[in-house]
GUGU-230719 format. One record per residue (C-alpha): residue number from 1; residue in one letter; x, y, z. Coordinates in pm, 1 decimal. Example, Ala and Ser with C-alpha at 12.3 -4.5 7.8 and 13.67 -1.06 7.14 Angstrom:
BEGIN
    nr   rest          X          Y          Z
     1      A     1230.0     -450.0      780.0
     2      S     1367.0     -106.0      714.0
// end
This chain:
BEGIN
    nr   rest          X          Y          Z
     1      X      257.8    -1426.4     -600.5
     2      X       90.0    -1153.6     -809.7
     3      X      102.2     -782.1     -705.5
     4      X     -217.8     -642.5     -627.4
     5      X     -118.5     -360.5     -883.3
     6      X      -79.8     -674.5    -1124.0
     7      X     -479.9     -762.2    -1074.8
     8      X     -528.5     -381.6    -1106.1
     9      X     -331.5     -355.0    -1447.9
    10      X     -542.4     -675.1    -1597.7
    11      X     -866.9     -566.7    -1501.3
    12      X     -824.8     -247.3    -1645.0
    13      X     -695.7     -372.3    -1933.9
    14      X     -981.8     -565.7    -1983.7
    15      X    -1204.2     -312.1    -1944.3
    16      X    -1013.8     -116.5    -2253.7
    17      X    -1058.1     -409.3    -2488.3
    18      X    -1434.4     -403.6    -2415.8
    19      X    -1461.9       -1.6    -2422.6
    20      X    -1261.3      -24.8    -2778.5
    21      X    -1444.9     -258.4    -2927.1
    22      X    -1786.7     -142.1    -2802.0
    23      X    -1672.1      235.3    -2947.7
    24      X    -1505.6      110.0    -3233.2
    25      X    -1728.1      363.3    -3440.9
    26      X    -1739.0      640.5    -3236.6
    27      X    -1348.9      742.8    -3174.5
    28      X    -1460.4     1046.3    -2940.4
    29      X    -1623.8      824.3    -2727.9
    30      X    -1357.8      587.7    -2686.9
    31      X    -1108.4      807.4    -2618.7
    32      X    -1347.9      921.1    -2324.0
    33      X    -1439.0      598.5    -2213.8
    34      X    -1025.9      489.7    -2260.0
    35      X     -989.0      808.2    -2002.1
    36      X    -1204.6      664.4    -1776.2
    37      X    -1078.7      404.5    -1800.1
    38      X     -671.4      536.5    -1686.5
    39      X     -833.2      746.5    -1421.3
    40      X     -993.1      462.5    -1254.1
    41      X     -659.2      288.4    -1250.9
    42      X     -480.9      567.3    -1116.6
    43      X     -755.6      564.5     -829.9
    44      X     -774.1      239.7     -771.2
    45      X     -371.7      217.8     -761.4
    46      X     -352.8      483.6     -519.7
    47      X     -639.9      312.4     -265.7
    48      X     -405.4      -55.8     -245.0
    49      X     -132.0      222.5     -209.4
    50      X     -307.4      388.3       77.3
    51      X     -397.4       26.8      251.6
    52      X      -77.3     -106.9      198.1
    53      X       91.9      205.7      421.9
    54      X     -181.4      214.7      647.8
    55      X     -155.3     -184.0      709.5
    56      X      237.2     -157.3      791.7
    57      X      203.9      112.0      977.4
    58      X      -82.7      -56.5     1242.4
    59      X      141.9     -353.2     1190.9
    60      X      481.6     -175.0     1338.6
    61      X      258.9       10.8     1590.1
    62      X      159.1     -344.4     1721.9
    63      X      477.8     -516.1     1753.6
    64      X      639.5     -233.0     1909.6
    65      X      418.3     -255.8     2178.6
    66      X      474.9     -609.7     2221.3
    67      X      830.8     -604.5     2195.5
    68      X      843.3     -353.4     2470.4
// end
């Protein structure tokens, strides 16, 4: 099974093609856009991140209780 980081990473990569070949002309724009682009990532990355810690955490909260 994929990674949600994997999704993430293939998206985004995606996105670059399009941004590159849409600013193919215009290099200062595409290294803006190509930015973007990375910072997204970085953000979207750090939100699975974030749910992923959150989600074990409520998970070990619950079966402690039950355990107990």
């Amino acid at each position: 099974m994929f990674t949600p980081n994997f999704y993430i990473d293939q998206f985004q990569a995606t996105k670059k093609i399009v941004a590159d070949q849409i600013f193919k002309d215009q290099p200062e724009l595409q290294s803006v856009a190509v930015n973007f682009i990375d910072t997204q990532t970085s953000f979207a990355k750090m939100l699975v991140d974030n749910s992923i810690t959150v989600n074990k955490l409520i998970w070990a909260k619950l079966t402690e209780r039950t355990t107990q």
